[in-house]
TORGU-943959 format. One record per residue: residue number from 1; residue in three letters; x, y, z of N, C-alpha, C in turn. Coordinates in steps of 0.001 Angstrom, whole numbers, plus 500000, padded with zeros to 6 digits. Each point is the difference from the previous one (the first is absolute). Example, Ala and Ser with C-alpha at 12.3 -4.5 7.8 and 13.67 -1.06 7.14 Angstrom:
2
     k     r      n.x      n.y      n.z     ca.x     ca.y     ca.z      c.x      c.y      c.z
     1   ALA   513190   494310   507800   499110   501190   500000   500900   501200   500000
     2   SER   499650   501050   499280   500820   501190   500060   499230   501090   500730
This chain:
334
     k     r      n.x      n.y      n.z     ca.x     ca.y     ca.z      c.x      c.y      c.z
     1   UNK   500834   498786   500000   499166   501214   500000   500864   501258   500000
     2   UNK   501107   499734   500810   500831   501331   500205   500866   500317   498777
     3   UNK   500029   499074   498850   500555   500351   499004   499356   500604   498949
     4   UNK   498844   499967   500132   498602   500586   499273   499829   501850   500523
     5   UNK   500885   500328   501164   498953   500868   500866   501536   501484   499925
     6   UNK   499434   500953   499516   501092   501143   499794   499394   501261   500317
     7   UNK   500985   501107   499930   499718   501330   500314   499976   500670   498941
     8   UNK   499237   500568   499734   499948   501260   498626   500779   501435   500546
     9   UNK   500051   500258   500986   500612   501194   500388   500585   499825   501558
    10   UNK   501335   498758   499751   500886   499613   501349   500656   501313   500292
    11   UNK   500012   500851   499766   501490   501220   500249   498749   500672   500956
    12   UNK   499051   499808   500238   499104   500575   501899   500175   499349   500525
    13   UNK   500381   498840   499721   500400   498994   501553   501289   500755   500901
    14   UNK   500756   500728   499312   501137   500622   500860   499085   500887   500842
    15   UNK   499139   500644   500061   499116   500720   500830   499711   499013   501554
    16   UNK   499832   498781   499255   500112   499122   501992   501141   500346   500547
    17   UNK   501130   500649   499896   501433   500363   501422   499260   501170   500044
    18   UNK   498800   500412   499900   499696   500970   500558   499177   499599   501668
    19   UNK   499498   498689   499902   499344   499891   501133   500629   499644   501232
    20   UNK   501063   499200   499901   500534   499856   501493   500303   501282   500174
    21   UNK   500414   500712   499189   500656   501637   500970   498821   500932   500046
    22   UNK   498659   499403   500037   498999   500899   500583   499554   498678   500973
    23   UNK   500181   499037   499943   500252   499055   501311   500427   500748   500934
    24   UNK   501009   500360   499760   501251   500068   501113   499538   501135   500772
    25   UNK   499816   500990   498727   499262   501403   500530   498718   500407   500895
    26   UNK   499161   498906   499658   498895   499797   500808   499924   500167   500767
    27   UNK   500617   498506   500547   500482   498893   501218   500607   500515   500727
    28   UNK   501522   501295   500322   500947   500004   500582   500179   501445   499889
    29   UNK   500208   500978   499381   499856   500937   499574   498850   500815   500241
    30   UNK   498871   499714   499457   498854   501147   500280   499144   499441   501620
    31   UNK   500551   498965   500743   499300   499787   500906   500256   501144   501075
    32   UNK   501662   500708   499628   500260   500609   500685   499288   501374   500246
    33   UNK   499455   500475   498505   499423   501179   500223   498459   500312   500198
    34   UNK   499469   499421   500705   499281   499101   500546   499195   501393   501273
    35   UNK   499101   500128   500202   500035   501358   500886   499670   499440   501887
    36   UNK   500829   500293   500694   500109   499386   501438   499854   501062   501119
    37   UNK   498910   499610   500915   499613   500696   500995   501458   499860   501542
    38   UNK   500382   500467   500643   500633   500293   501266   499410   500450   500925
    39   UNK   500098   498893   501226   499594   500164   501060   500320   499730   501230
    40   UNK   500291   500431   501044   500789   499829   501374   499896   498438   500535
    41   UNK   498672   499491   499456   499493   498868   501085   499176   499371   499145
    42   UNK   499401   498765   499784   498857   499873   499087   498837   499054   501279
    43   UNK   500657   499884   501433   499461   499568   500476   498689   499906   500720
    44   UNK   499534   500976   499589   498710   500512   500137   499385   499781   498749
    45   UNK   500295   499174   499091   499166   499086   499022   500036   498593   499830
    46   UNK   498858   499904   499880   499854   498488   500165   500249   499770   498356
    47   UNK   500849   499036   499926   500777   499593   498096   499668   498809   499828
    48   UNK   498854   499824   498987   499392   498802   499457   501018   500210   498303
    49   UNK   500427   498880   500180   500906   499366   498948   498869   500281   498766
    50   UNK   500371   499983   498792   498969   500095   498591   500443   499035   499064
    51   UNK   499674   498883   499277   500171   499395   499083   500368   500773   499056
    52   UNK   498829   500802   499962   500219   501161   498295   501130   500801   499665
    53   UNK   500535   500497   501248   501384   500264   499819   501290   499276   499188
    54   UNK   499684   498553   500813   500809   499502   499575   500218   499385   498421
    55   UNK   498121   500188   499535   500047   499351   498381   500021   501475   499337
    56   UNK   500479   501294   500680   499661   500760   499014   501528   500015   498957
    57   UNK   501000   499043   499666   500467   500114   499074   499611   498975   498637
    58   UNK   499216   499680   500358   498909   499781   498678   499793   500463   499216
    59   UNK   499856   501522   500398   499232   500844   499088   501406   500304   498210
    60   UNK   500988   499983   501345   501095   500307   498963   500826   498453   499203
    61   UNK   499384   498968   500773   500353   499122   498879   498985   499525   498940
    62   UNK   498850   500556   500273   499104   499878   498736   500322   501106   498818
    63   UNK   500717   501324   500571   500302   500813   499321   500919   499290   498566
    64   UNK   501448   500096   501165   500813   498816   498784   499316   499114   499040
    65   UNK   499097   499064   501020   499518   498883   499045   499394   500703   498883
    66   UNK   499238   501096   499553   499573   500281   499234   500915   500848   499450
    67   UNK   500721   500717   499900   501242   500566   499078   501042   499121   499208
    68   UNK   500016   498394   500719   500653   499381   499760   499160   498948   498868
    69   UNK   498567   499867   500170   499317   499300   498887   499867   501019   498808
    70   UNK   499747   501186   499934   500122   500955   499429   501272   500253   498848
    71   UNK   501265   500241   500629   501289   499753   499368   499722   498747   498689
    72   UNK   499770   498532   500910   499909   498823   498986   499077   500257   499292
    73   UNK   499015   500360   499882   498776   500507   499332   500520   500781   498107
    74   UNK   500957   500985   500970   500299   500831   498812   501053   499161   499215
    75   UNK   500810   499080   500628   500502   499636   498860   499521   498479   499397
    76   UNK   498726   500123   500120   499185   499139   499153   500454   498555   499890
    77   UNK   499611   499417   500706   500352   498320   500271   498835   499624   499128
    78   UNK   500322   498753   498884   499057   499703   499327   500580   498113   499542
    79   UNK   498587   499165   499736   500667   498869   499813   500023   500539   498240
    80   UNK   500757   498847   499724   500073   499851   498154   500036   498725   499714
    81   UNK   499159   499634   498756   499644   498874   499393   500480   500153   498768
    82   UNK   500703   499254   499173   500433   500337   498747   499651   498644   499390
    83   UNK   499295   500317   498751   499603   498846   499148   500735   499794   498869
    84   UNK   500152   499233   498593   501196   499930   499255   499673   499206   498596
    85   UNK   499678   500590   499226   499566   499271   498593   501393   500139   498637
    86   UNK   500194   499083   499751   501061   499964   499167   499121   499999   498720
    87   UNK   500915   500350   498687   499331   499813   498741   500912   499695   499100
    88   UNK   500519   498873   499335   500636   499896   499387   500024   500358   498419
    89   UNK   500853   501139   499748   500022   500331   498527   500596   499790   498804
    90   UNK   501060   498892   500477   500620   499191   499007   499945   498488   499954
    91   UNK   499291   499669   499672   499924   498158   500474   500479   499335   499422
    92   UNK   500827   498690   500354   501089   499312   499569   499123   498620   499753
    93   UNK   499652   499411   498816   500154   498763   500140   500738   499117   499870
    94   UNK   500826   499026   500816   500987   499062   500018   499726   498433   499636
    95   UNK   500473   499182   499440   499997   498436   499784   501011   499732   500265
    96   UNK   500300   498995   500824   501054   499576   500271   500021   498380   499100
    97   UNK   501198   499549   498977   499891   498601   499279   501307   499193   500952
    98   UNK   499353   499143   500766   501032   499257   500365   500320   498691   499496
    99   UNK   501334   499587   500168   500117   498803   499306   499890   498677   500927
   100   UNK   499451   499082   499984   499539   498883   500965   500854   498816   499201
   101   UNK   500846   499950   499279   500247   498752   499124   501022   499697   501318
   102   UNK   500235   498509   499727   500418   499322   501159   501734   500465   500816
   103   UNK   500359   500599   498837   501656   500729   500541   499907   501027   500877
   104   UNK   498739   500676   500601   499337   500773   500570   500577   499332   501684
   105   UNK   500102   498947   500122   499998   498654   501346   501776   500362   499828
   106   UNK   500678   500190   499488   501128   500329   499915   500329   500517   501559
   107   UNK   501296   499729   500450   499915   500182   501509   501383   501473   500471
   108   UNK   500381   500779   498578   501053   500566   500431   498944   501652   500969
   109   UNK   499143   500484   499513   498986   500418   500646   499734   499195   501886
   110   UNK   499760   500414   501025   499082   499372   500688   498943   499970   500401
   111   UNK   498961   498997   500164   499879   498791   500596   500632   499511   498077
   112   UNK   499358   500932   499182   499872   499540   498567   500093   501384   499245
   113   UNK   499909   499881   498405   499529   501332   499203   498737   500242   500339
   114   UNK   499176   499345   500062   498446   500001   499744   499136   500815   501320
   115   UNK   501066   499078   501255   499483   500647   501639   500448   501318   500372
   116   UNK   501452   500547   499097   500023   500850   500274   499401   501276   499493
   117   UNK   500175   499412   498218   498991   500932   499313   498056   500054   500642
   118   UNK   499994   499707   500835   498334   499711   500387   500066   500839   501159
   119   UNK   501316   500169   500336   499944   500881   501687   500511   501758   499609
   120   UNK   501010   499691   498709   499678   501175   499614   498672   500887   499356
   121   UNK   499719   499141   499101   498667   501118   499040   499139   500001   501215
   122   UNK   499705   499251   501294   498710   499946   500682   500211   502051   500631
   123   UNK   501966   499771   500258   500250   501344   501198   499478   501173   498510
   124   UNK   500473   499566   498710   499851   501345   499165   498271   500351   499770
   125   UNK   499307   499041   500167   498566   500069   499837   499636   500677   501085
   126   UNK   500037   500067   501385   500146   500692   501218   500187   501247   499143
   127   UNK   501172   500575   499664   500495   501382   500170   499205   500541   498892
   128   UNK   498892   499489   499117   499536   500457   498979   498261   500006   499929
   129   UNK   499643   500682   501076   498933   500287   500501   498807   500711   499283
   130   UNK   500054   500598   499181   499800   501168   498907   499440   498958   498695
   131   UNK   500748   498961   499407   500123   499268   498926   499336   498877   499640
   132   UNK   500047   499959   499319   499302   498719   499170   500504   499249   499007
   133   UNK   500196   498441   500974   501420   499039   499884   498907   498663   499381
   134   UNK   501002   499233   499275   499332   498770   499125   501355   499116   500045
   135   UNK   499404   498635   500106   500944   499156   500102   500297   499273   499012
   136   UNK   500918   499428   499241   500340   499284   498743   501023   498523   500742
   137   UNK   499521   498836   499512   501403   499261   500243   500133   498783   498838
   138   UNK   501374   499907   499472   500299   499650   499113   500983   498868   499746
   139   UNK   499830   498800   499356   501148   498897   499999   499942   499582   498390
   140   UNK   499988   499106   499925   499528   499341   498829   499222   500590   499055
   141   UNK   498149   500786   500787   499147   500761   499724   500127   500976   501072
   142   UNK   498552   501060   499276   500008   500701   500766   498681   500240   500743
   143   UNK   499526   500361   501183   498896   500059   500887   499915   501185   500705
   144   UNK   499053   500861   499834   499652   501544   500725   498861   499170   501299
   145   UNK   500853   500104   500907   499503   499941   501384   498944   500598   500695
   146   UNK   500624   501298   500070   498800   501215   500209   500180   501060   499085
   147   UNK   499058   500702   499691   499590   500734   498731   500371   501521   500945
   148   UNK   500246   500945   499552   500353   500933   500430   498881   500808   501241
   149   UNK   500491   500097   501192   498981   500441   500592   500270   500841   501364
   150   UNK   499116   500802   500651   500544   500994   501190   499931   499022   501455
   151   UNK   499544   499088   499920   499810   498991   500977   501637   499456   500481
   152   UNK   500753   500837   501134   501030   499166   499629   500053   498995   501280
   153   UNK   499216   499249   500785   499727   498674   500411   499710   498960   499365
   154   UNK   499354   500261   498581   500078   498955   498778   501433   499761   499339
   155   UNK   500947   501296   499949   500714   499781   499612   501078   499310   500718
   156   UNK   500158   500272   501186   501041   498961   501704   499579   499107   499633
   157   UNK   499158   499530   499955   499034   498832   499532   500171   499062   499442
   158   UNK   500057   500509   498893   500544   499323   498540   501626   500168   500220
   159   UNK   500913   500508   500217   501230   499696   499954   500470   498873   501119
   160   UNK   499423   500161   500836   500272   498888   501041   499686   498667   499873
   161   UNK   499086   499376   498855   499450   499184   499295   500963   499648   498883
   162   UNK   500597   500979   499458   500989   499504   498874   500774   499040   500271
   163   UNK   500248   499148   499091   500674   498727   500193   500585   499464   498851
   164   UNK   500725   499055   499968   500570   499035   498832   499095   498929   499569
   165   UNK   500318   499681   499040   498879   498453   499648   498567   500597   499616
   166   UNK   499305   501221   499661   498673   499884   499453   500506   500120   498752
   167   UNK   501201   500675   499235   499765   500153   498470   501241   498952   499052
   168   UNK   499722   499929   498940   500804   498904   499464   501716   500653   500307
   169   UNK   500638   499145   499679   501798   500181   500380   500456   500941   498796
   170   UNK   500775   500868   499862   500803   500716   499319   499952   502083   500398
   171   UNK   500138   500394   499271   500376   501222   500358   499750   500943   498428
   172   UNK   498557   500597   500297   499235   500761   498342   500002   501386   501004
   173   UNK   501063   500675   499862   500344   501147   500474   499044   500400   498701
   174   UNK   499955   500169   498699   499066   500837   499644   498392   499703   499842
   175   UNK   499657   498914   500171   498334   499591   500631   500157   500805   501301
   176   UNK   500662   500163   500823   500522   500628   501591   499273   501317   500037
   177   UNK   500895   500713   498914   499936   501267   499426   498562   500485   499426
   178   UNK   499409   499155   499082   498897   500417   499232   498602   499707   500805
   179   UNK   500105   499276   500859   499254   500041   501272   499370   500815   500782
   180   UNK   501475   500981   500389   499985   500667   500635   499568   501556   499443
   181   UNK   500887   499838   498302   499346   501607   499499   498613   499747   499508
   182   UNK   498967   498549   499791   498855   500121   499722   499097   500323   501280
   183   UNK   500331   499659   501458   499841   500752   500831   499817   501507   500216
   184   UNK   500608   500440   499577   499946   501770   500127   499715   500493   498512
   185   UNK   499446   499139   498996   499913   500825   498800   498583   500746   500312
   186   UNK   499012   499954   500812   498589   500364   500264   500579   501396   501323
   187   UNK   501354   499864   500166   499738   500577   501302   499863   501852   499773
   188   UNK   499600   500822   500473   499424   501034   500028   501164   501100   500848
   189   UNK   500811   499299   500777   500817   500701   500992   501448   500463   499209
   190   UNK   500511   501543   500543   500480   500561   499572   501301   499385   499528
   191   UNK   500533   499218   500732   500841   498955   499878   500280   498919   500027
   192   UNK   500482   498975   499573   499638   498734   499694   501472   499296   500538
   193   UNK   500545   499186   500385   501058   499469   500501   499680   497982   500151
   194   UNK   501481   499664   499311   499794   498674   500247   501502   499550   500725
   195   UNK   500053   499158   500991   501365   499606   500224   500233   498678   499852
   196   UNK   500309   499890   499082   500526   498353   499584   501069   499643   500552
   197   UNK   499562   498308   500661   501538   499922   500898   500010   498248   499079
   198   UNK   501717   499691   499910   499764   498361   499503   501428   499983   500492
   199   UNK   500186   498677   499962   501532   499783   500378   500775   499003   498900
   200   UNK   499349   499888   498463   500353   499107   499479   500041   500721   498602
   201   UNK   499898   499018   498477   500214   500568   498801   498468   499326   499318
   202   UNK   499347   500959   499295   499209   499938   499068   500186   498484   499585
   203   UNK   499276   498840   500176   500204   498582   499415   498765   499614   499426
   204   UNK   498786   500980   500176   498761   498948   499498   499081   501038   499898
   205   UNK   498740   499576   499674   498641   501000   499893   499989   500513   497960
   206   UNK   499046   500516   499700   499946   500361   498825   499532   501624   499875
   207   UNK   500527   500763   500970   499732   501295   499930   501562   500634   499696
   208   UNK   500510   500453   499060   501503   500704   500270   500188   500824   500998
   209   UNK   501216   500032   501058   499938   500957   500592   500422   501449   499356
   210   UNK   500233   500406   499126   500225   501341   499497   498745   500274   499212
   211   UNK   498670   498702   499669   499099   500363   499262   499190   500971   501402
   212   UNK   499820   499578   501185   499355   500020   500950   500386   501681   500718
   213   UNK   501424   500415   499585   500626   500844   500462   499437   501099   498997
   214   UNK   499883   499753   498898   499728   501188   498783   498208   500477   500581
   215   UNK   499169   498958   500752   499081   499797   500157   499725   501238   501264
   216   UNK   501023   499853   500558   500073   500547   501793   500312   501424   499480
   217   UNK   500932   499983   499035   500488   502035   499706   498263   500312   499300
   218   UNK   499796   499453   499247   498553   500495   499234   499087   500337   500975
   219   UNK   499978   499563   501099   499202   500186   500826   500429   500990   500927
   220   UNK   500867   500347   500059   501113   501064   500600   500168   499673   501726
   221   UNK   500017   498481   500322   500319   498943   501116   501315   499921   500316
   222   UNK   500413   500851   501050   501693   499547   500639   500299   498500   500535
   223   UNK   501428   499381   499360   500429   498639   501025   500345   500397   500258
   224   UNK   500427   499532   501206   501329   499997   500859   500327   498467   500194
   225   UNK   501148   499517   499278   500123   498727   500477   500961   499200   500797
   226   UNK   500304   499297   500711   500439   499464   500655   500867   498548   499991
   227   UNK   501103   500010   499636   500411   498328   500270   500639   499112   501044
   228   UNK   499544   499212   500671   499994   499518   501466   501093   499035   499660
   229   UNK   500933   499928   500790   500775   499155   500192   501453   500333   500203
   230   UNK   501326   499173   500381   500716   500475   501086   500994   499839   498259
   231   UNK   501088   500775   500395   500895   499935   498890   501168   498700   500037
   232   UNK   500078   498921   498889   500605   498764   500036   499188   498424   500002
   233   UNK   499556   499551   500795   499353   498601   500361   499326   500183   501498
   234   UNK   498447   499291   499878   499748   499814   501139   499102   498643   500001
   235   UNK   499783   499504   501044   499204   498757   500410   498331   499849   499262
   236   UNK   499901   499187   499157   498580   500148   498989   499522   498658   500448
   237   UNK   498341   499749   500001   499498   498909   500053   500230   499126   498368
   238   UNK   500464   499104   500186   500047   499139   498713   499328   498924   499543
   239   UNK   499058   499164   501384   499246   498908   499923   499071   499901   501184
   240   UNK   499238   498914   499992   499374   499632   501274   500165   498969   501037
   241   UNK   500847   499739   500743   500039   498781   500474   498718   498823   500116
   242   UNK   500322   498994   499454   498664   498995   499854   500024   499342   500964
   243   UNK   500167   500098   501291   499825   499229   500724   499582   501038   501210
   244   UNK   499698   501309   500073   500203   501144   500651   498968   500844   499396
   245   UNK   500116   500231   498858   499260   501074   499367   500584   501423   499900
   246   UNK   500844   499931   501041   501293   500951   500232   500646   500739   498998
   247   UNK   500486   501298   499499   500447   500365   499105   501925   499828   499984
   248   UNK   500699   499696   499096   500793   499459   499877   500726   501239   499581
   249   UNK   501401   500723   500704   500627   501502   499568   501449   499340   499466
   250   UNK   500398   501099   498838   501669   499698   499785   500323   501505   499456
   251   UNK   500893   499980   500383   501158   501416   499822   499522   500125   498137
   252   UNK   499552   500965   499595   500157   500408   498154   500307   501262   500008
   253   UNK   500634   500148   498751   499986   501853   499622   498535   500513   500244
   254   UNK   500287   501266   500240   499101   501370   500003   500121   500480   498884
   255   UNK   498607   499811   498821   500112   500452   498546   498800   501111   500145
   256   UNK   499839   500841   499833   499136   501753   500026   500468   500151   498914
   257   UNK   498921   500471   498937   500105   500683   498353   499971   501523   500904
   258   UNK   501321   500596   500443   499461   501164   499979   500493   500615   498735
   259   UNK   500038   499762   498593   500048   501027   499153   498460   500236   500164
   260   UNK   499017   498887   499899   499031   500483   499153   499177   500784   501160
   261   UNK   499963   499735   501341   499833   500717   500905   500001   501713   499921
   262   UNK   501275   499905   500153   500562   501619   499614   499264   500634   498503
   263   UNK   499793   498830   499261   499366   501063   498795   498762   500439   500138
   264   UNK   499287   498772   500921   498617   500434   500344   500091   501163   500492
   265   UNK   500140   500235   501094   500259   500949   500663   500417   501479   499824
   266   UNK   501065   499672   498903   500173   501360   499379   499202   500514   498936
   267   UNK   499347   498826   498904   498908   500496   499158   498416   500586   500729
   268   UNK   499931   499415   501080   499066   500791   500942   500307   501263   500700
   269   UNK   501039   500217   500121   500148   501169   500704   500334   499746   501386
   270   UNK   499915   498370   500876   500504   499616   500906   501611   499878   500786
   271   UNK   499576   499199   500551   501532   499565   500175   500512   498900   500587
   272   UNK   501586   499465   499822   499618   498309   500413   500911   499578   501465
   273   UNK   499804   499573   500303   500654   499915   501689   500527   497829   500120
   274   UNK   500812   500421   500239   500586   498275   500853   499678   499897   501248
   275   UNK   499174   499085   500643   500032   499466   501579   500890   499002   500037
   276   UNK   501334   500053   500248   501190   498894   500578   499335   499348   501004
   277   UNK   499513   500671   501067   499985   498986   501494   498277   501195   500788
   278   UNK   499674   499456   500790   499372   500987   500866   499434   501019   500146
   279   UNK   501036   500503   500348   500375   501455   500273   499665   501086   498901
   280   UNK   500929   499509   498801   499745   500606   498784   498550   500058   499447
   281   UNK   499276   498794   500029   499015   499770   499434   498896   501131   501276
   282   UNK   500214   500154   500823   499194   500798   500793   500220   501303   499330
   283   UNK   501547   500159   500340   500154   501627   498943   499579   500412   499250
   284   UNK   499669   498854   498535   499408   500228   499257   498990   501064   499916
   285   UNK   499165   498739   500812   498647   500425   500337   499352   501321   500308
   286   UNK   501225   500225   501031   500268   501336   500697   500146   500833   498627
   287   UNK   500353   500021   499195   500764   500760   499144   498489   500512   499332
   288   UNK   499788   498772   499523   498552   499899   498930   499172   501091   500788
   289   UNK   499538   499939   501103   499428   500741   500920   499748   501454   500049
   290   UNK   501482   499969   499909   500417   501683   500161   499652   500502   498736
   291   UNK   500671   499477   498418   499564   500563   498900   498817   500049   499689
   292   UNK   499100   498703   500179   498626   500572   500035   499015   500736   501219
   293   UNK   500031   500929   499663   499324   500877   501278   498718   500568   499528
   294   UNK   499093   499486   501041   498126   500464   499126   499966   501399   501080
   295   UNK   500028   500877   499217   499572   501318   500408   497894   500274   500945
   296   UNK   500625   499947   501158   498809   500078   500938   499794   501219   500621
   297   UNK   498747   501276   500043   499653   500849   500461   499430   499607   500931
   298   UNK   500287   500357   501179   499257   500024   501749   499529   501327   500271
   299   UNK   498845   499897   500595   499058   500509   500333   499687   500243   501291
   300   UNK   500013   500953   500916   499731   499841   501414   499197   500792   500559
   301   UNK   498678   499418   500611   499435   501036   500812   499364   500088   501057
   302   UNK   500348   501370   500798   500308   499653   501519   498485   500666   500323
   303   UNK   500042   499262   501464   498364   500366   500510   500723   500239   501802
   304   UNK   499555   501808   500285   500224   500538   501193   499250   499935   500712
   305   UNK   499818   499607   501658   499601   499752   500685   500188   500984   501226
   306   UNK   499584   501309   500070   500398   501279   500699   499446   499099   501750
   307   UNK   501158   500112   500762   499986   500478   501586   499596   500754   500790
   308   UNK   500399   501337   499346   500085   501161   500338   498845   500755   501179
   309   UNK   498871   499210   498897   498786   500558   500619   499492   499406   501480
   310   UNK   500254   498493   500698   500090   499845   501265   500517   500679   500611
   311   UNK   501343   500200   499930   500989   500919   500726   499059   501804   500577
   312   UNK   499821   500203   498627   499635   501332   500036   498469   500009   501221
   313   UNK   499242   499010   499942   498299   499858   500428   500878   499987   501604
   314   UNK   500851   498739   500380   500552   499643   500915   500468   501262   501255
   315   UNK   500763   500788   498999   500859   501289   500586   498880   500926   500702
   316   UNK   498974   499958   499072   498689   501018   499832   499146   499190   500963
   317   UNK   500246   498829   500582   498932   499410   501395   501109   500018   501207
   318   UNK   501568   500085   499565   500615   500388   501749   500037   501497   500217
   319   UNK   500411   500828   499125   499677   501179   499794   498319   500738   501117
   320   UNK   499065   499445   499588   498350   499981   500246   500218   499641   501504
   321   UNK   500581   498470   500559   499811   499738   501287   500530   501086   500908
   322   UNK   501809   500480   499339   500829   500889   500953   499123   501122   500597
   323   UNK   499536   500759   498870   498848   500922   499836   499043   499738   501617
   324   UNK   499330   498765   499296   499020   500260   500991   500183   499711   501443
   325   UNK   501342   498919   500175   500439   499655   501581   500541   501649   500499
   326   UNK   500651   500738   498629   500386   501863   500740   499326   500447   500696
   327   UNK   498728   499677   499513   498549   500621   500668   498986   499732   500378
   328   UNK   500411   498924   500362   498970   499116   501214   500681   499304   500717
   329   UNK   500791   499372   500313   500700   499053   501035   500705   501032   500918
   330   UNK   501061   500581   498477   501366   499926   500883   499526   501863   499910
   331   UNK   499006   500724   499850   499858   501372   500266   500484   500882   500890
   332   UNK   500079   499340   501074   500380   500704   501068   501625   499595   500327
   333   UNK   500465   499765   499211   501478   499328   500197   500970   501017   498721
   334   UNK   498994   500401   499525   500523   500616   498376   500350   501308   500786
């Protein structure tokens, strides 16, 4: 609550060191000038003690109290509520084409390529709040997962679900591709973005990948593409154990077409990035992030909740009592 609750005009609060030193003055100071009778003897009066005497400094701490609600008064204590509508004026639609063909299980990545690529796009889908993301995944064939959409719990969704083994074996980086730009050929948003990630070479499918690419500039669709894998040889599944079901790993080269990568990329207007290990492949991400930025207008509006006016009613009922205890209680004491 107290972070909600401010002063419109704090510079009268310095006006409170005004009250202890009319405290002081009150209390200690003006008691003295005070007007006092002298007399030889008082013993020839009989002296009944008075309560009222003793509460008549009342009068002067109701005084304070009301100079002192007064002060806070003026500098306007008020709560604030602030409400907050964003509007986004550049909207990004994104597809992400991933590659699921079985070299994906490849272990120079950890747990795998596949687990880690699944823990990354889930954090970049997070940071892209504004957008409207579609999923592509690609081996052999190709399969649009989720269709482009602002829902992004469908989209956690669906990436966390991605897996090996639903599409036939090989690697149609351009079925991958044409997937993904028939995805956004309907799309309406100011910008269009695809990030193709594979870790292998064009071996199968009947779409060219440069036919698919001429397809993506016509449409005026940025890649950015990506090739996963560590530089040299790493541990690949090669069989199944038949007695296990178990997948069977051996040390092979790391083969990435990044020429044709890089051309994508540059005939789009993109650009092409290596994930070696981890880390990098997070960077990436990070990277992708930063260059695409959806331009969002915020909106804020605040609702005041004035104080002021208790204070003031408050001051104006101790004020009223002092008054009337002046001149009826304590009258004869005044």
């Amino acid at each position: 609550m107290l972070q909600n609750f401010e002063f419109l005009h704090p510079q009268f609060l310095w006006l409170l060191l005004v009250i202890p030193i009319l405290a002081i003055w009150s209390f200690l100071i003006r008691k003295d000038e005070s007007a006092t009778f002298t007399m030889s003897s008082t013993k020839g009066f009989e002296i009944k003690p008075s309560i009222l005497s003793k509460l008549k400094p009342i009068l002067t701490i109701l005084r304070l109290l009301t100079l002192t609600l007064l002060i806070v008064a003026l500098a306007r204590p008020r709560n604030v509520s602030v409400s907050k509508r964003t509007k986004t004026n550049k909207g990004i639609d994104i597809v992400m084409a991933i590659d699921v063909s079985a070299s994906m299980l490849a272990r120079d990545l950890k747990p795998n390529r596949l687990e880690a690529l699944k823990k990354v796009a889930t954090e970049f889908v997070n940071q892209r709040p504004n957008d409207r993301i579609g999923i592509v995944v690609y081996a052999g064939e190709s399969f649009t997962k989720t269709p482009i959409t602002s829902d992004k719990r469908i989209v956690r969704n669906t990436i966390s679900e991605i897996k090996w083994g639903d599409l036939e074996g090989g690697t149609a980086i351009g079925m991958g591709l044409g997937s993904a730009v028939n995805r956004l050929k309907e799309s309406k948003a100011k910008s269009k973005v695809i990030i193709l990630l594979t870790d292998g070479v064009n071996n199968t499918g009947f779409v060219d990948p440069k036919t698919a690419t001429e397809l993506a500039v016509g449409l005026g669709i940025k890649v950015y593409t990506i090739g996963l894998g560590t530089n040299g040889t790493a541990s690949f599944p090669y069989a199944k154990d038949p007695r296990t079901g178990k997948l069977l790993f051996r040390s092979s080269p790391v083969e990435i077409d990044e020429e044709l990568l890089k051309y994508i990329a540059q005939e789009t207007e993109g650009q092409y990035f290596r994930a070696t290990d981890n880390t990098k492949l997070k960077e990436i991400y990070e990277e992708i992030n930063k260059l695409e930025k959806t331009e969002v207008e915020e909106f804020k509006y605040y609702n005041y909740q004035e104080k002021y006016r208790f204070l003031v009613l408050l001051a104006g009922l101790l004020l009223f009592i002092e008054v009337l205890l002046k001149h009826t209680i304590f009258k004869s004491f005044i």
